[in-house]
Structure formats: structure tokens, C-alpha cells
KOLZA-107337 format. One line per 4 residues: number of its first residue (from 1); their letters; for each residue y, z, x of C-alpha. Coordinates in steps of 0.001 Angstrom, whole numbers. Layout:
NUM	a	Y:Z:X ~ ... .
//
This chain:
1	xxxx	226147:-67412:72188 ~ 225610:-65760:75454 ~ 222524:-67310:77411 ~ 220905:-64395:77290 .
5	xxxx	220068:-64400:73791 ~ 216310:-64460:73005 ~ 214696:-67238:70914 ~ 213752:-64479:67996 .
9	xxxx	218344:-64110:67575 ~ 217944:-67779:67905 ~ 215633:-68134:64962 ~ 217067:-64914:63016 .
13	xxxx	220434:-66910:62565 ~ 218834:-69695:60288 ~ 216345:-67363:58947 ~ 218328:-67478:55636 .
17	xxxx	218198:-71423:55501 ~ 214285:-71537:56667 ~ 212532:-68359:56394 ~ 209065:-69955:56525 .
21	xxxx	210095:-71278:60476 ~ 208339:-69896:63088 ~ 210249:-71016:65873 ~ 207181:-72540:67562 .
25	xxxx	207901:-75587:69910 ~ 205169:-77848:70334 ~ 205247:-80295:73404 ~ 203499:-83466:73776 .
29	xxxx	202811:-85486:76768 ~ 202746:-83713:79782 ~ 203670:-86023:82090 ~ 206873:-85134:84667 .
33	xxxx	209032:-84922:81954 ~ 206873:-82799:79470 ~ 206076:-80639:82168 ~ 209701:-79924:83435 .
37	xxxx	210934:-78866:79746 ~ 207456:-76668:79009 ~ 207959:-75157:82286 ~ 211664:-74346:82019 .
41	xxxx	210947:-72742:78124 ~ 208909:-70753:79635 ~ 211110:-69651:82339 ~ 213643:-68516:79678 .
45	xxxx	213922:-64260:79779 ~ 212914:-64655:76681 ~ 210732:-67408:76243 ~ 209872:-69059:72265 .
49	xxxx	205811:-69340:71445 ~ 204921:-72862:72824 ~ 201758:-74930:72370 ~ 200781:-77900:74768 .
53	xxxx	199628:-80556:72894 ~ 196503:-82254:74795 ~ 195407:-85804:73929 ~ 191875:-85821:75268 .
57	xxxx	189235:-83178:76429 ~ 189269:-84645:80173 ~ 192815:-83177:80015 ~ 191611:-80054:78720 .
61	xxxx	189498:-79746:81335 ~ 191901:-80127:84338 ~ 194238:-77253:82550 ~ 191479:-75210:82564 .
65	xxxx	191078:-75564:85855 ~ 194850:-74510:86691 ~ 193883:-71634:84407 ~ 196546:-72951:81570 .
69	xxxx	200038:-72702:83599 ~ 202281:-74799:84849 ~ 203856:-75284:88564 ~ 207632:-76281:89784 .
73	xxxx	207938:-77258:93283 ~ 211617:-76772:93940 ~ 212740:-76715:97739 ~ 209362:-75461:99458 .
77	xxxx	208694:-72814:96269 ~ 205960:-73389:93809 ~ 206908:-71692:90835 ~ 203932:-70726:88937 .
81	xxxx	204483:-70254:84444 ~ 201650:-69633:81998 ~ 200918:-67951:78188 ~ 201079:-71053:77069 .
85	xxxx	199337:-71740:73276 ~ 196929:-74989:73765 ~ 195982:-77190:70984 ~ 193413:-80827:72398 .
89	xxxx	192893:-83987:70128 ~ 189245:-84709:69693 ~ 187422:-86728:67158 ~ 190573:-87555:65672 .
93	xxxx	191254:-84358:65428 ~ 193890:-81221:66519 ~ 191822:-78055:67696 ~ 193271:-74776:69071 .
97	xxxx	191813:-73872:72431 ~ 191146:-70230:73197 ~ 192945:-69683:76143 ~ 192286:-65644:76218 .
101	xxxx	189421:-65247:78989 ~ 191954:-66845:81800 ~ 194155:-64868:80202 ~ 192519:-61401:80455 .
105	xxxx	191940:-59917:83622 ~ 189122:-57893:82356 ~ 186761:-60749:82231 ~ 185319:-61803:85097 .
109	xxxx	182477:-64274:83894 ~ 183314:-67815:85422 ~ 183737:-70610:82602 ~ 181924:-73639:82936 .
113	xxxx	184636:-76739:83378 ~ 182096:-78728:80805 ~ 182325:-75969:78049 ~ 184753:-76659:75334 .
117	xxxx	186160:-73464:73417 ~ 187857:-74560:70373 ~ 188799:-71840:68054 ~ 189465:-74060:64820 .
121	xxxx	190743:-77269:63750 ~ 194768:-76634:62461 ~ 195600:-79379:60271 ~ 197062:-77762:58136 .
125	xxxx	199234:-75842:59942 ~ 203523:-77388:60257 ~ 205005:-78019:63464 ~ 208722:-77107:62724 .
129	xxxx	209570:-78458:66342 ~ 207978:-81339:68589 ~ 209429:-82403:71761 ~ 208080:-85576:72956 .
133	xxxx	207507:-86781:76579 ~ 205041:-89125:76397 ~ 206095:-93044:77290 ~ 207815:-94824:74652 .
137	xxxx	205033:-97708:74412 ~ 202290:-94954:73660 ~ 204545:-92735:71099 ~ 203865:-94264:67623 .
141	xxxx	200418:-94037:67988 ~ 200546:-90437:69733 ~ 202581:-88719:66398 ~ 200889:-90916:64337 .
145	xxxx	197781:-87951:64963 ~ 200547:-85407:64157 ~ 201809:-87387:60812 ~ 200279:-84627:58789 .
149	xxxx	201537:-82080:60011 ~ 205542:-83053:60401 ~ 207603:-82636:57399 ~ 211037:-83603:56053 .
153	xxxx	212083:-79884:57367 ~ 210754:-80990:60804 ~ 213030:-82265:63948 ~ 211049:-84509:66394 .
157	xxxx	213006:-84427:70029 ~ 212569:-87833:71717 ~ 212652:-87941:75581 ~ 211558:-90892:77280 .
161	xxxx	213012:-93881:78564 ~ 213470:-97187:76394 ~ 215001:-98104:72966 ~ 214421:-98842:69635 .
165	xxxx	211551:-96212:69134 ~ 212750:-94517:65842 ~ 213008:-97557:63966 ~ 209388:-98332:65220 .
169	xxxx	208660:-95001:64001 ~ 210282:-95524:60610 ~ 208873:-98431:60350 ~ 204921:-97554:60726 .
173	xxxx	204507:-93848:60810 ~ 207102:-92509:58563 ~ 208227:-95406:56246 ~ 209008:-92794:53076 .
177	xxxx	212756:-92047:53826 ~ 212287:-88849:51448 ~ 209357:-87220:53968 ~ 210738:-88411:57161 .
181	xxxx	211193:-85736:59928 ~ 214421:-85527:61492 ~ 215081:-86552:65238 ~ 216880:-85704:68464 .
185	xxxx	217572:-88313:70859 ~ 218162:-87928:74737 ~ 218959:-88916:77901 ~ 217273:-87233:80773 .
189	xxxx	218226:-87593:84017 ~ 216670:-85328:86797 ~ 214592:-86732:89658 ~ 210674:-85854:89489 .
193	xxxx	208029:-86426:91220 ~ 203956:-85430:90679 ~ 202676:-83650:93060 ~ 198773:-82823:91573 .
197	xxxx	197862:-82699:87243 ~ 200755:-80137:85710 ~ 202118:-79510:89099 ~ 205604:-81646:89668 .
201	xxxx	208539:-81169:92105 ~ 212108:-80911:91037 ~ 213492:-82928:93786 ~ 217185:-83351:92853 .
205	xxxx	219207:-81795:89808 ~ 220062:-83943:86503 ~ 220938:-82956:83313 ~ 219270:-83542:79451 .
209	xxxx	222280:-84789:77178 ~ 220971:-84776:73361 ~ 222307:-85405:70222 ~ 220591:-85726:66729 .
213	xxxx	220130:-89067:65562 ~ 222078:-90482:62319 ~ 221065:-92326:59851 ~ 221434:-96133:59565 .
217	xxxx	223584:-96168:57581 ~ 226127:-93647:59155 ~ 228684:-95665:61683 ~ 228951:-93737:64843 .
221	xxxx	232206:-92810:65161 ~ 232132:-91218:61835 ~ 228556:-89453:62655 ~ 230297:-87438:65069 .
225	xxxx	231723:-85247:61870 ~ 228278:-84295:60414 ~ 227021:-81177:61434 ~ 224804:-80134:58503 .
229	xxxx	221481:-80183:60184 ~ 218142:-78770:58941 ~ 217394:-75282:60601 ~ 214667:-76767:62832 .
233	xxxx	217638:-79054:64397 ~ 220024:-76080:65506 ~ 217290:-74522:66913 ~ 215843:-76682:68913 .
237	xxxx	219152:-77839:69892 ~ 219913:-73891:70786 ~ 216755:-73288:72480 ~ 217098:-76215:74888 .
241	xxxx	220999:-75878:75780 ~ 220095:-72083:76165 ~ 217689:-72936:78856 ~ 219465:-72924:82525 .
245	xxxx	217251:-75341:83999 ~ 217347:-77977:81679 ~ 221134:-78141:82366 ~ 221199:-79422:78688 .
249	xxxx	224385:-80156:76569 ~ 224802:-81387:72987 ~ 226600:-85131:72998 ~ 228354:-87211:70552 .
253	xxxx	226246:-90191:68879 ~ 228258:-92243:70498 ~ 228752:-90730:73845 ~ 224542:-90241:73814 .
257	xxxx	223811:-94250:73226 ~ 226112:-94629:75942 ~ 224570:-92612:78721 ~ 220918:-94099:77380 .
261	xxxx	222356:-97735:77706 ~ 223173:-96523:81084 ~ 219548:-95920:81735 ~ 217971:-98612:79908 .
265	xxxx	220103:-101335:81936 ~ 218559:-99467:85364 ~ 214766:-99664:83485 ~ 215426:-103271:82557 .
269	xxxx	216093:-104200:86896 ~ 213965:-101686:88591 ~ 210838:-101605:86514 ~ 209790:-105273:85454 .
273	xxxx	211022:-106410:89450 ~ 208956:-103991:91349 ~ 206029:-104837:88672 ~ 206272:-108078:89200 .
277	xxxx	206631:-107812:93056 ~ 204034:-105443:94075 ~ 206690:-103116:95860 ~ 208535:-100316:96266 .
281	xxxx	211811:-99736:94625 ~ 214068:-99903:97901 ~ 212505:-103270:99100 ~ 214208:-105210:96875 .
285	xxxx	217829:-104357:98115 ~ 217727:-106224:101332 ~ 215896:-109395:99571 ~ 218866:-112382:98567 .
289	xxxx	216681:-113934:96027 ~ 216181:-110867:94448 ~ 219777:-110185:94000 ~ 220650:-113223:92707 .
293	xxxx	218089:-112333:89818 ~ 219404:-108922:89521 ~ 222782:-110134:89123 ~ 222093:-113076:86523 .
297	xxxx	219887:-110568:84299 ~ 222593:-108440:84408 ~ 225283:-110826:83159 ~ 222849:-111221:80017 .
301	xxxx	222587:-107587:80111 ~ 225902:-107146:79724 ~ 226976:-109291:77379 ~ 224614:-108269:74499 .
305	xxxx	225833:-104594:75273 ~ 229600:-105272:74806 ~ 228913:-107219:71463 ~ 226767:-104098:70027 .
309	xxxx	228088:-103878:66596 ~ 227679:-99906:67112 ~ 229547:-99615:69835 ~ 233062:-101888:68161 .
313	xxxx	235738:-99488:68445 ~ 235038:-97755:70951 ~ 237369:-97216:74353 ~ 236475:-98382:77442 .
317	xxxx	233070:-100640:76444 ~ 233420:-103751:78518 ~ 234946:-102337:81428 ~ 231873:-99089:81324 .
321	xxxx	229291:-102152:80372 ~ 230930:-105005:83025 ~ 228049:-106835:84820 ~ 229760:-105331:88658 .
325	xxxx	229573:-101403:87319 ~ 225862:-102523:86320 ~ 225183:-103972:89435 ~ 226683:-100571:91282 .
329	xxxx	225009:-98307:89168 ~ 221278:-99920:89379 ~ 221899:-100686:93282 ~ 222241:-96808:93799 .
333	xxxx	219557:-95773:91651 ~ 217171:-98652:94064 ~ 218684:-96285:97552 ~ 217913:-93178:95794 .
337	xxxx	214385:-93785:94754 ~ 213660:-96282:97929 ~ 210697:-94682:98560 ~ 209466:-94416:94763 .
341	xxxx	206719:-96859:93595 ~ 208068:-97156:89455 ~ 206406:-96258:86446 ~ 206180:-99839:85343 .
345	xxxx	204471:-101079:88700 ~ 202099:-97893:88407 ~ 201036:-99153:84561 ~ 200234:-102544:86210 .
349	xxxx	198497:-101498:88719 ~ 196501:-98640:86928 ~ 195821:-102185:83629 ~ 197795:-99920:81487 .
353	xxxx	200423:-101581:78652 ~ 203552:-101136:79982 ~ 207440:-100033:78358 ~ 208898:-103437:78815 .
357	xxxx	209017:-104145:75120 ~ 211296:-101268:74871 ~ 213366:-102137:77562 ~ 213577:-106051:78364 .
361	xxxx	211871:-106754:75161 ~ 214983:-104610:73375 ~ 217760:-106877:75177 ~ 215984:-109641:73901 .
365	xxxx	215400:-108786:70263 ~ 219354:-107258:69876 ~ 220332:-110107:71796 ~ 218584:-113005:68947 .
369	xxxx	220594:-110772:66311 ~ 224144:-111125:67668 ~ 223035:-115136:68022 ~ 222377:-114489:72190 .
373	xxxx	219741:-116316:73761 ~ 218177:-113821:76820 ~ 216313:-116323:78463 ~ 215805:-114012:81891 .
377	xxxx	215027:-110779:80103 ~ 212554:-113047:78011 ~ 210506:-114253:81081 ~ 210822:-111402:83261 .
381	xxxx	208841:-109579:79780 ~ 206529:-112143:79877 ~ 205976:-112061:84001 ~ 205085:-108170:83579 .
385	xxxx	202807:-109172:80585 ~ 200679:-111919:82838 ~ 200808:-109785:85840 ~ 198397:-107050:84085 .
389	xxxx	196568:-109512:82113 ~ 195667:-111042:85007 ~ 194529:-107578:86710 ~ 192465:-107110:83789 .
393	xxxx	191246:-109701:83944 ~ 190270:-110020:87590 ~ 188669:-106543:86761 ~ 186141:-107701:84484 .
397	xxxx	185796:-110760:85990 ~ 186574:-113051:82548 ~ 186868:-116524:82863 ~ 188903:-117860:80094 .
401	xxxx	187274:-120520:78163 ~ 188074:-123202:75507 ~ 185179:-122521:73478 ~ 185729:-125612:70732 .
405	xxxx	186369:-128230:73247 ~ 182691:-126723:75105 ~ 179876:-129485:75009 ~ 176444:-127591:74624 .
409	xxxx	173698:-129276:76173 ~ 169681:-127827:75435 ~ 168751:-124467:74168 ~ 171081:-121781:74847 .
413	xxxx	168833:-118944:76685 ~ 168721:-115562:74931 ~ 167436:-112473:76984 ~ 165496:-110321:75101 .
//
């Protein structure tokens, strides 16, 4: 299909199969990520109908303010993209936010930044297609306010870092089999950085490798020869490789959980040590003692990754997966974000839960399953966890105490 091809020829080809699509793409989290893939939808000649899912009113507010459009920063250039749909969580609920007086340029009357115009509440209303940016630890409980409104016709599109989300998900949100939504899985890999709130800058070219997720019972190498996916599927998966700046391509199963081992090893290094460390990513290649610790978390690393029952059979494993590549691959990912403070690091230091259940917490879980013992992975988890606690903690200023073993002496005083 030539690129050029609009979303509606998209949609028309599995109109037979799903007449009652709309082709509507809802995003959620906008974050870097979510920002990059509304933006470059939008960029498309011929763009689909996208909403912008909001998960608070403060939000709200800011897009208001950037009168509902998105920026690129790519080389010096901002690149400015609006008519976006908006929809804001409040009270538990979805609302649709009418966007029309930024939109008109008839109207001229200022809008106060404290007003809130919700058109109606749309629970009731299908999302056919979600793509979802927001980080891995805050997911289940983000589509968990969408549950009503995702069906077994629906294709959820995961990208964020981390694994072992869509059992999670199967687990607590969608446990019925029979009414589960279908997913997409990814591997993103362009360089971002935030420049203000839905304004980013596209500082070095990567590419978005997807594939749609099989079942559990389906071995990989045999999922690669199942192509019968729901409607909502092929056209998500045709809208994003169809979009140039994505630079988007469809993968194997088993080529995909390759590439996103790839990442997680780099999240499992990178993230928890600059968390731990207070620094940036950089500092920690010129530091022995660090790479000694780098190297002995990636031997563990390793060897739960080459005795993945999922990945038996395939070429080329323990040479791809060999503790030395790792060590390569992480150590230039540290020079070419030297100057980046992580994601992890920013959670600590903004007393936010962090990902490192899905990524050193992962290693540790597969690992007890194949009869490994991750000892490193399993205190560098539980380093990040007391590092925020004790933030929070120095925050509120709580003193820990053992209540039973306290001796009360007199009358406890009661202000009134």
C-alpha cells in the first residue's frame, strides 16, 4: 500500500470484517513517547480522528493553555500539530472536552484557565484502538478507567519500557479470556527529550518495531504463521507503519521479544544505578566499582535470558544474549545519554513508584522459575525501593516507630 494512502482506504479495507469501526485512535499518556506517536498521526497527509486521553484536570488545564496542539523540536524547528479530539478523567470518570473556541478563529473571548468545558461523559462509547504510553508501573491502573469501554474487538498497543505487563493485565483487569482486548507489543527506540508540557525534541532517529502479541499458549516460532487478526489489529498496525516518522515496521514474535530484551537488559543497568547513585547516566562509566557491579548483574542477566523457555530454538541466543555484547550494548547507551538524568532517578527524586518491578523485579521472578537465584537484581530492586522510601519519608518527616514494644507513661494529651 503506497504511503500515501489515507486512514479512511485504511479503514475501508476491513470495513467488511468491522463495519461498526470508526477508525478512531485513542492515546494515553502523553509523556515523550505519547507525544511523539500523537504528533506524528497527526502529521500524516491524511491524518485518522485522534482523542488525547487526559488523566487529571491540572493536565487539562496546561493543554488548554497550548491551545490543544502538540510541538516537535527537531534540529532548531518547532513543529507545531493540533485538531486533536480531547477526552479528561475526573471523578472517576471519562468526559469529552470541547475543544471548538481555540479552535475557531471567530471567537475572540479569552477562556478562563480555571473553567472546565466538558461536553458529556462517554462511557458508553468503544475505543476500537488505544495506544498506550504511559509507564509500565502506572498502566494497570490507568486502563483499568478504560475497562468499560475496550472490547474483545479492541487492540490495545503497548509502548513503554519493562516486561511482563500483559500478564499483569490479564491477570487483574481483563481476567475473562472470552472479553479480553487484543494487544500489540513494541519496542521503541528514538531518543527524546522534554522540552516544556506537550512540547518534546526529537533529538536522534529510532525506529518503533511492533508485533501483536500471541497467546500463551502459542510457541513463538509457530506464532509467526498466524495472521488472522481482528480488524482493529491491521489497522492500527497499517496506520502506524504508514506513518514516516514513526519509522515503524511489523516484527516477528520472536524477533520483537528479542529487540525488547535488548532494552530491558539496558533499563535493568542504567535505571536502578543512577537511582541509587544520585547521578547522571555518563558518571558511572569512569567509576571501577561501578563496573564491577554492572558486569556481575549482567552475568545474572544473562543467564536467565539464554535459559528462556521461549526463546529454545532459536539461532544465535547465547552469543546475541552473552554477558560481553550486554556489557557493549549498555556501555554505549551510558555515552549516548551521558548527559541524561534517567527516568528511574527522576521517579525517586520526584517520591514517585518507580518501573523496577518490571525490569529488575522481572529478572528476578523468571529467574526463581527456571530454578535461578538473582541475588544482585534482587537487592539492587530493593536499594531503589529504600532510596524513595526514605525520601518520603524525610519529606514528611515520619519517624518509624515500634508501637507494641512503646511503654506509655501518664495521660496521653489530646488537643481539642
Amino acid at each position: 500500500m503506497a504511503e500515501w494512502s489515507t486512514w479512511a482506504d485504511n479503514a475501508r479495507e476491513i470495513s467488511e470484517e468491522a463495519p461498526q469501526m470508526s477508525g478512531r485512535v485513542h492515546v494515553l499518556g502523553l509523556g515523550n513517547v505519547g507525544t511523539f506517536i500523537a504528533h506524528s498521526l497527526a502529521s500524516r497527509q491524511s491524518p485518522p480522528p485522534i482523542s488525547l486521553l487526559l488523566h487529571n484536570t491540572d493536565l487539562l488545564r496546561e493543554f488548554r493553555r497550548k491551545k490543544y496542539s502538540l510541538a516537535i523540536n527537531h534540529q532548531g524547528m518547532d513543529e507545531v500539530k493540533g485538531g486533536f479530539d480531547v477526552e479528561v478523567l475526573s471523578h472517576s470518570e471519562w468526559y469529552k472536552v470541547d475543544t471548538t473556541q481555540v479552535k475557531s478563529k471567530d471567537r475572540k473571548r479569552k477562556i478562563p484557565e480555571e473553567e472546565d468545558q466538558f461536553e458529556s461523559a462517554v462511557d458508553e462509547e468503544d475505543i476500537d484502538c488505544l495506544i498506550v504510553c504511559t509507564k509500565a508501573n502506572v498502566t494497570e491502573k490507568a486502563i483499568q478507567t478504560l475497562k468499560h469501554r475496550l472490547t474483545s474487538n479492541s487492540t490495545i498497543c503497548l509502548v513503554q519500557s519493562g516486561m511482563g505487563l500483559i500478564s499483569r493485565l490479564n491477570e487483574t483487569v481483563f481476567p475473562d479470556s472470552n472479553n479480553r482486548p487484543h494487544y500489540i507489543e513494541s519496542a521503541f527506540s528514538h531518543y527524546l527529550s522534554r522540552q516544556h508540557p506537550f512540547h518534546i525534541a526529537h533529538n536522534s532517529p529510532g525506529t518503533l518495531v511492533l508485533s501483536p502479541a500471541v497467546t500463551e499458549k502459542t510457541p513463538l516460532i509457530e506464532a509467526e504463521k498466524d495472521t488472522h487478526w481482528v480488524p482493529s489489529t491491521k489497522h492500527l498496525l497499517r496506520l502506524l507503519t504508514l506513518t514516516p516518522q514513526l519509522v515503524a515496521t511489523v516484527e516477528t514474535p520472536a524477533g520483537l521479544l528479542q529487540h525488547r530484551l535488548e532494552k530491558q537488559v539496558v533499563n535493568c543497568i542504567i535505571g536502578p544505578l543512577t537511582a541509587i547513585n544520585d547521578c547522571k547516566n555518563g558518571e558511572l562509566l569512569y567509576i571501577f566499582s561501578a563496573t564491577r557491579l554492572m558486569r556481575l548483574l549482567l552475568f545474572e542477566i544473562s543467564s536467565v535470558i539464554c535459559s528462556l523457555p521461549e526463546l529454545q530454538g532459536i539461532p544465535g541466543i547465547q552469543s546475541r544474549f552473552s554477558p560481553e555484547r550486554l556489557r557493549r550494548m549498555v556501555t554505549y547507551t551510558m555515552s549516548k545519554t551521558a548527559n541524561n538524568t534517567s527516568s528511574m532517578l527522576q521517579d525517586v527524586k520526584d517520591r514517585k513508584v518507580t518501573e523496577v518491578e518490571y525490569f529488575n523485579g522481572w529478572i528476578v521472578r523468571r529467574g526463581e522459575e527456571l530454578g535461578l537465584k538473582c541475588v544482585l537484581n534482587y537487592m539492587v530492586k530493593h536499594m531503589v525501593h529504600t532510596k524513595l522510601v526514605v525520601n518520603m519519608r524525610r519529606d514528611n518527616s515520619a519517624v518509624p516507630l515500634d508501637l507494641e514494644n512503646v511503654i506509655i507513661t501518664g495521660d496521653p494529651q489530646i488537643d481539642d
